[in-house]
One Martini backbone bead per residue (centre of mass of N, CA, C, O) as a GRO file, in nm:
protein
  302
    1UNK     BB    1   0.095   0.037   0.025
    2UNK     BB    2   0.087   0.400  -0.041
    3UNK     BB    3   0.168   0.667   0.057
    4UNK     BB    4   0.125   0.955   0.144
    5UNK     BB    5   0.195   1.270   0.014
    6UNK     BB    6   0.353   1.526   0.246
    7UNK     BB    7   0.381   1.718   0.000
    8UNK     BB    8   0.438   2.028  -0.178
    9UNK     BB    9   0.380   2.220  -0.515
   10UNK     BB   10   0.408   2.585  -0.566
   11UNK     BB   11   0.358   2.780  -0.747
   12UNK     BB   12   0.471   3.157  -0.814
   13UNK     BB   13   0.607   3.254  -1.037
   14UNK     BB   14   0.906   3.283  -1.036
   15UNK     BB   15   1.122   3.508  -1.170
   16UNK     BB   16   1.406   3.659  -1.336
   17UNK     BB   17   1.518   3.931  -1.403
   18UNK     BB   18   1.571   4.132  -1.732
   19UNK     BB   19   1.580   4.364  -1.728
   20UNK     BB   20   1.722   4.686  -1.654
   21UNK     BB   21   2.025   4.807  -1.549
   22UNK     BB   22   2.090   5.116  -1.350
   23UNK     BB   23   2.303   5.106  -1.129
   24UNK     BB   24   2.383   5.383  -0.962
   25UNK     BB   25   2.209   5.604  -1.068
   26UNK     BB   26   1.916   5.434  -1.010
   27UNK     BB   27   1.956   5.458  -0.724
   28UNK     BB   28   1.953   5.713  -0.639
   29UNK     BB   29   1.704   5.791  -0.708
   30UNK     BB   30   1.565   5.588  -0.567
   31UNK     BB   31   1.641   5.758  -0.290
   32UNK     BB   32   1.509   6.003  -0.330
   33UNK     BB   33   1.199   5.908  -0.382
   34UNK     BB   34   1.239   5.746  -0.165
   35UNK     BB   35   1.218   6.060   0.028
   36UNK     BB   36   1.027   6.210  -0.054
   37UNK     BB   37   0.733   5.985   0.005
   38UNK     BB   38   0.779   6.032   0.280
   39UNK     BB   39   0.785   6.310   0.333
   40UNK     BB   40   0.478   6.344   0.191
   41UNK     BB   41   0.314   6.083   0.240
   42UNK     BB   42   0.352   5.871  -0.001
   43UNK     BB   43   0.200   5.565   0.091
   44UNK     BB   44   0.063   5.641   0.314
   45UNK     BB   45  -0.108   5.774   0.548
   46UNK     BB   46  -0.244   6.046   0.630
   47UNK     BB   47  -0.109   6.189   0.884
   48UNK     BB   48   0.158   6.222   0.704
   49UNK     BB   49  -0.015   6.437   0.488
   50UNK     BB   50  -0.073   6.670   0.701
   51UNK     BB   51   0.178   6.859   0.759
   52UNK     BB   52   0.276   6.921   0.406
   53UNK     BB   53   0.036   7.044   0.312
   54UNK     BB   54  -0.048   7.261   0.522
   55UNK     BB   55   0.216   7.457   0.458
   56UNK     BB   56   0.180   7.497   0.196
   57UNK     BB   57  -0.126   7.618   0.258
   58UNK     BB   58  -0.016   7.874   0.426
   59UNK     BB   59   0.232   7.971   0.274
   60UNK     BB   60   0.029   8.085   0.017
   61UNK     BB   61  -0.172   8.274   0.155
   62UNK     BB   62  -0.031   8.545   0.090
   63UNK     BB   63  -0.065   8.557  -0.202
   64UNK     BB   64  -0.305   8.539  -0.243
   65UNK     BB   65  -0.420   8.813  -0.057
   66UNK     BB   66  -0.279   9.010  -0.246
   67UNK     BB   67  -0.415   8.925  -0.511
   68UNK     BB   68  -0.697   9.008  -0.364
   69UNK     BB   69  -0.614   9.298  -0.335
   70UNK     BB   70  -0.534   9.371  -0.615
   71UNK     BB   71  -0.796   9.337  -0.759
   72UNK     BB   72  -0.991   9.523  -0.591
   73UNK     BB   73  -0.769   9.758  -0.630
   74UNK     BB   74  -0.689   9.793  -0.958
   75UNK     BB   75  -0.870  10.120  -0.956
   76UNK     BB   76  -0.675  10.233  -0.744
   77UNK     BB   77  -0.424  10.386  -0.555
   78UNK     BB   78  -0.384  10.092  -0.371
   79UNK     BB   79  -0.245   9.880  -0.584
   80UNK     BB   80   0.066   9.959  -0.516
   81UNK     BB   81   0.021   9.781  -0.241
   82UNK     BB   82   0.230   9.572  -0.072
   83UNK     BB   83   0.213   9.318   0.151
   84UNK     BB   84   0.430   9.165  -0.045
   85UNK     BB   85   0.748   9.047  -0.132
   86UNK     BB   86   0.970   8.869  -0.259
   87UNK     BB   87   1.189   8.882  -0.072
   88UNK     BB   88   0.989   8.803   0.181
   89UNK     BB   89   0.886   8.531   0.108
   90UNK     BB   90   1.119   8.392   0.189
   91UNK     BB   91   1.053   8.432   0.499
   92UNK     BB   92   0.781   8.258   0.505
   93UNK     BB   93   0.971   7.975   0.492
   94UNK     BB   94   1.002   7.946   0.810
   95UNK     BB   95   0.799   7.779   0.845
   96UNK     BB   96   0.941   7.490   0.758
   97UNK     BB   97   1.080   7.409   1.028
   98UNK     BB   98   0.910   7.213   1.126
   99UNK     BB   99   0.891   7.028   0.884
  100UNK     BB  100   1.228   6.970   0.900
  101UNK     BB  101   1.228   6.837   1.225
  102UNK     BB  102   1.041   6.619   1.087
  103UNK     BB  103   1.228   6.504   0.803
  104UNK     BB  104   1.545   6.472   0.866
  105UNK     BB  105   1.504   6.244   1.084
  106UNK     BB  106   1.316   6.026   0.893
  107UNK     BB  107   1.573   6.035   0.652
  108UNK     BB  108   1.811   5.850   0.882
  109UNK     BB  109   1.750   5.757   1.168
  110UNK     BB  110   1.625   5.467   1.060
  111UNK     BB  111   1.858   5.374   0.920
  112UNK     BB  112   2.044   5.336   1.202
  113UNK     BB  113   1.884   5.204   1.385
  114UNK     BB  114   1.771   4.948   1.171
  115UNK     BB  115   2.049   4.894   1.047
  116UNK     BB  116   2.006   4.944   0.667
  117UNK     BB  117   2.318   5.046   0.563
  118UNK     BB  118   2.421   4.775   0.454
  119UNK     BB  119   2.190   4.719   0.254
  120UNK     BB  120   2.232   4.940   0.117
  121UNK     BB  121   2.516   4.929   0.001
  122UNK     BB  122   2.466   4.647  -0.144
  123UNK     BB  123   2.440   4.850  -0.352
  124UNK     BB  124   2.575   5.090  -0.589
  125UNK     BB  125   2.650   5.244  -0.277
  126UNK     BB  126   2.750   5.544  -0.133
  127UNK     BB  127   2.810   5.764   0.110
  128UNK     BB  128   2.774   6.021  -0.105
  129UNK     BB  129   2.517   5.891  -0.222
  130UNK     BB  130   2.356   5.928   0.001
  131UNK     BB  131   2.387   6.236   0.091
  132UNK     BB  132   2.307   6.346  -0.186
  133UNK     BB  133   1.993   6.222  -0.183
  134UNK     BB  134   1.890   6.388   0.058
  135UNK     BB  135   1.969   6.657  -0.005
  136UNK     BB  136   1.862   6.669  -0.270
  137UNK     BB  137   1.536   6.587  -0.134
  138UNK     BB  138   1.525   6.834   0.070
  139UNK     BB  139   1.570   7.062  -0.137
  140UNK     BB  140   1.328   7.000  -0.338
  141UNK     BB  141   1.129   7.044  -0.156
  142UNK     BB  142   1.199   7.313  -0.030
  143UNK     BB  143   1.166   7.451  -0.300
  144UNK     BB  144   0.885   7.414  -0.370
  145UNK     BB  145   0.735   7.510  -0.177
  146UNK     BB  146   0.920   7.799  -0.173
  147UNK     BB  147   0.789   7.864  -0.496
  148UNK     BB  148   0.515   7.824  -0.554
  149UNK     BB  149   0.401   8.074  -0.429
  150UNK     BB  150   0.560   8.260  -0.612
  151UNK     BB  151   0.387   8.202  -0.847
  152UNK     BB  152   0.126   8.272  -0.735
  153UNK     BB  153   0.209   8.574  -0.702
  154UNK     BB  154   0.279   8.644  -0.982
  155UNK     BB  155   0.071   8.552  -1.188
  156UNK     BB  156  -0.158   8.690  -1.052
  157UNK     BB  157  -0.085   8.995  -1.069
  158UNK     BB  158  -0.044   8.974  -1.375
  159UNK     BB  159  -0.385   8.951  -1.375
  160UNK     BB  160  -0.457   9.206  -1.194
  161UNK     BB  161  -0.325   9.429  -1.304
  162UNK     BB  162  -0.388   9.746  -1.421
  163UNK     BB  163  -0.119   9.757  -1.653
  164UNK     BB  164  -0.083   9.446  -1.722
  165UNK     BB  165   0.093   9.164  -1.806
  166UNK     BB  166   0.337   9.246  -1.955
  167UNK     BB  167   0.435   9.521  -1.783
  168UNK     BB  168   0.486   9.380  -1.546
  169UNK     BB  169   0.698   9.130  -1.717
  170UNK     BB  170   0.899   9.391  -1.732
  171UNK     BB  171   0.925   9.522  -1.467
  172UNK     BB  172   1.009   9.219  -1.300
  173UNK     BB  173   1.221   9.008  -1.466
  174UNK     BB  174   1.436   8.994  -1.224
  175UNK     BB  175   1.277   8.772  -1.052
  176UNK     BB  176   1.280   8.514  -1.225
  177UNK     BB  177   1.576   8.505  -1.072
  178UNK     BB  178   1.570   8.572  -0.791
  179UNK     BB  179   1.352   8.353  -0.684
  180UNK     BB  180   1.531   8.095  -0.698
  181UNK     BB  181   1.801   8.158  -0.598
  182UNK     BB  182   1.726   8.213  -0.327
  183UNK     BB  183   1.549   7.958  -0.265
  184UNK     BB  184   1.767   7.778  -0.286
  185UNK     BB  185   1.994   7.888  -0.084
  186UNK     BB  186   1.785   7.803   0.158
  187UNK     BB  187   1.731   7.520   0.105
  188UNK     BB  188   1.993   7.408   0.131
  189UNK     BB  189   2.085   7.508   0.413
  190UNK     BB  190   1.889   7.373   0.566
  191UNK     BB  191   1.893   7.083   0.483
  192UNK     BB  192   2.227   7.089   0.564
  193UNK     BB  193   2.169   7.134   0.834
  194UNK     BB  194   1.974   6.903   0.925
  195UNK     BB  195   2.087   6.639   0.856
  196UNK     BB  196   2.356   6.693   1.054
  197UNK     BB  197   2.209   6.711   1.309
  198UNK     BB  198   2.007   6.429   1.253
  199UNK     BB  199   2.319   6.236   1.215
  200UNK     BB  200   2.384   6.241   1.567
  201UNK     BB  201   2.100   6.069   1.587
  202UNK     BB  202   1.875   5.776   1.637
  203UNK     BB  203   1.680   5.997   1.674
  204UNK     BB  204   1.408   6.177   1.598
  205UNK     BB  205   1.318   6.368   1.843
  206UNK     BB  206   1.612   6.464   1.888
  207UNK     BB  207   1.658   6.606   1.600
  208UNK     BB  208   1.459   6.790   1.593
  209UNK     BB  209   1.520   6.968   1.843
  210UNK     BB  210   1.833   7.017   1.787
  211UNK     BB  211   1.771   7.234   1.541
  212UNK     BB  212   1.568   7.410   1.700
  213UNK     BB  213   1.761   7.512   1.941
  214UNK     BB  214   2.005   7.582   1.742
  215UNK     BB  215   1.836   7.840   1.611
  216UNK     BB  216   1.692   7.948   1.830
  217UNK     BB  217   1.980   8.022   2.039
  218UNK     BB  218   2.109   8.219   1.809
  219UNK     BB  219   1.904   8.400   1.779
  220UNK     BB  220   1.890   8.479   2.091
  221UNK     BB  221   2.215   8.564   2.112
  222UNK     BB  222   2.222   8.767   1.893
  223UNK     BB  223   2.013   8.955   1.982
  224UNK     BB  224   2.131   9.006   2.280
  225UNK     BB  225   2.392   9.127   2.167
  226UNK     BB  226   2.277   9.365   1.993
  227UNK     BB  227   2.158   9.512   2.196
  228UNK     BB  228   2.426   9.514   2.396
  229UNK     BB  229   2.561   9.723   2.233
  230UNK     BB  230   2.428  10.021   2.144
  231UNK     BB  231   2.517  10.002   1.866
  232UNK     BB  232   2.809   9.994   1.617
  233UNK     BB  233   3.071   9.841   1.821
  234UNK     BB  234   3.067   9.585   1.899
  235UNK     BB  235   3.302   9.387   1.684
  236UNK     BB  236   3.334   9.648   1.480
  237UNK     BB  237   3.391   9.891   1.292
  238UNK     BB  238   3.058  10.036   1.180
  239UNK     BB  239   2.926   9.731   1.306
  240UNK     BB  240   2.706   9.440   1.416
  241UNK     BB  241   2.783   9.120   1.384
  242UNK     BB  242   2.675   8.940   1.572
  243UNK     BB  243   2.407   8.872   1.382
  244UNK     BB  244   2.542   8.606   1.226
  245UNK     BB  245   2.471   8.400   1.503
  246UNK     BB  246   2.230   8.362   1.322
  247UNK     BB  247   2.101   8.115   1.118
  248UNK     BB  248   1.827   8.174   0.992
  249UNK     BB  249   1.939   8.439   0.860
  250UNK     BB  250   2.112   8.403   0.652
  251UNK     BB  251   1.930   8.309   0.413
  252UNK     BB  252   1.815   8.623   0.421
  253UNK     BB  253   2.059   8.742   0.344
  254UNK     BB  254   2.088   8.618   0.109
  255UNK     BB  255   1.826   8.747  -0.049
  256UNK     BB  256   1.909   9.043  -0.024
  257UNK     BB  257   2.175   9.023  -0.201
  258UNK     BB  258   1.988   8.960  -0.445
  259UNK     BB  259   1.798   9.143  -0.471
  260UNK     BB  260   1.979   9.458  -0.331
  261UNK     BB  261   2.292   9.413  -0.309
  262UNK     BB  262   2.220   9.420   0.019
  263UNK     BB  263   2.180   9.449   0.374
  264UNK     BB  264   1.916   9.452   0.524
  265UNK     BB  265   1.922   9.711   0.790
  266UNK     BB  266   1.688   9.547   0.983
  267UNK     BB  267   1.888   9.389   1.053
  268UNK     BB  268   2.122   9.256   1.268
  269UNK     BB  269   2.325   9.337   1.026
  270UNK     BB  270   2.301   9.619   0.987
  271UNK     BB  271   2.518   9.850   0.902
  272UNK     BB  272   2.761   9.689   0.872
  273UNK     BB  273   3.116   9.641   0.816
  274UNK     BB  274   3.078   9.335   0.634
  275UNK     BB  275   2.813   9.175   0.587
  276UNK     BB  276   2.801   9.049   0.378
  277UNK     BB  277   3.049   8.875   0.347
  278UNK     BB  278   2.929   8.752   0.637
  279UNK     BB  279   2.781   8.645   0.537
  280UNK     BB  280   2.869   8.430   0.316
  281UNK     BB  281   3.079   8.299   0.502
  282UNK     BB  282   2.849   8.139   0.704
  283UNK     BB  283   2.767   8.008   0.489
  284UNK     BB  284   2.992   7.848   0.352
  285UNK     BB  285   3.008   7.718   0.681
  286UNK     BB  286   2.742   7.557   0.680
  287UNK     BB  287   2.739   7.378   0.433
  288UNK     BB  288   3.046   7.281   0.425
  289UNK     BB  289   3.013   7.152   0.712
  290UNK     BB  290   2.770   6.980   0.679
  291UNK     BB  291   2.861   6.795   0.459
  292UNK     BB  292   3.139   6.736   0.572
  293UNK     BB  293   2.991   6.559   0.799
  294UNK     BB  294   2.810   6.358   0.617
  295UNK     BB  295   3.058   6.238   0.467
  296UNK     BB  296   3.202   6.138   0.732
  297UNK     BB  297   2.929   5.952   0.873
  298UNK     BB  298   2.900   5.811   0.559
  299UNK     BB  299   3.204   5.641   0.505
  300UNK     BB  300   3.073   5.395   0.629
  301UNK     BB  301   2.958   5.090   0.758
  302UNK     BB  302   2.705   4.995   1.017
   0.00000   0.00000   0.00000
């Protein structure tokens, strides 16, 4: 008598992959691509795309209420009055600073947590692609956020003055670059300062805070060192650079000077001597401190 047989086989139909094979720079894009996805919660549930969205339709607020004031008031003297500038909107970007210290310890810290930094690396990629990706997908959401409202302010304006549309777009062309490089300079920025304090710590709650703590607490000594100067003379002659110490304004004063060609006076080093000069210096201490950081920490795999 036979037995019955105890297995079975179940096809599932597994093929071998036969498609195209993209390489390194295929990895790349795929760590942006999932990188952007994650933080802006999609193929996620709703609650992590309730802060991204919300940001974004915040940010955009100013926009529209402008256009719709100058709809409004088209046809009388008060259309030449704007609630608010293309220099100053970028000042606006600073409200994603909550996303952002919710987003950049997101985008490394659970890498690091859950050590799938070797899996990561098994395939043709390098801690330089892997910092290049992070950096590259946080400036991309952040100049996104940060360009649309802008995009929909000059639009909207475009369509709304009394003067017509050509003649906007020809009085204010200079916008056109001005709005992008300033938008870049604040995205990188921010971007490679997050990433650099949230890659110090697996903990993303950790990375956020530090962030936060390290924004606001410059901010707060610079403010107070500028004020007990009392006049121009705090730290070179004939200028207050204390305010240099302020981190959050540095990109606001490089978009000055993308605008202005100059420092603007209320600011914390307004009229200080060699203002421009040191936020330049600043910028390019803290963007390429920032990189050579993160590209020190994902040197080799943990």
């Amino acid at each position: 008598m036979s037995a019955t047989p105890a297995g079975a086989v179940y096809d599932r139909g597994y093929r071998p992959y036969e498609g195209e094979r993209g390489g390194r720079g295929a990895s790349r894009l795929a760590l942006v691509r999932v990188s952007i996805r994650r933080a802006l919660g999609l193929r996620r549930s709703w609650r992590q795309k309730v802060l991204p969205w919300s940001l974004l339709a915040i940010a955009s607020i100013p926009a529209v209420v402008n256009v719709g004031v100058k709809y409004i008031t088209r046809n009388t003297p008060a259309s030449d009055f704007d609630l608010i500038t293309f220099r100053e909107y970028v000042g606006v970007s600073t409200t994603l600073l909550l996303f952002v210290a919710i987003t950049a310890p997101d985008m490394v810290c659970p890498d690091r947590r859950n050590r799938v930094l070797p899996l990561i690396f098994a395939r043709p990629l390098t801690g330089n692609d892997y910092v290049l990706a992070k950096v590259g997908a946080l400036t991309a959401i952040l100049f996104a956020f940060s360009f649309l409202p802008q995009v929909v302010l000059f639009v909207g304006q475009m369509f709304v003055v009394q003067e017509g549309a050509l003649d906007f777009l020809t009085e204010n062309a200079e916008v056109l670059w001005q709005v992008p490089v300033a938008v870049a300079l604040f995205s990188l920025y921010l971007a490679s300062l997050a990433l650099a304090i949230a890659a110090t710590t697996p903990r993303r709650v950790v990375g956020g805070v530090a962030l936060l703590a390290t924004v606001f607490i410059s901010g707060s000594v610079a403010t107070t060192l500028v004020r007990a100067g009392d006049g121009p003379a705090t730290f070179v002659e004939g200028g207050n650079l204390w305010g240099l110490l302020s981190l959050i304004d540095t990109p606001l004063r490089m978009s000055d000077l993308v605008f202005l060609g100059h420092v603007d006076p209320q600011s914390l080093v307004g009229g200080a001597a060699g203002a421009g000069i040191g936020v330049v210096l600043v910028y390019v201490a803290v963007v390429a401190g920032s990189l050579g950081y993160l590209l020190y920490r994902y040197r080799s795999v943990e």
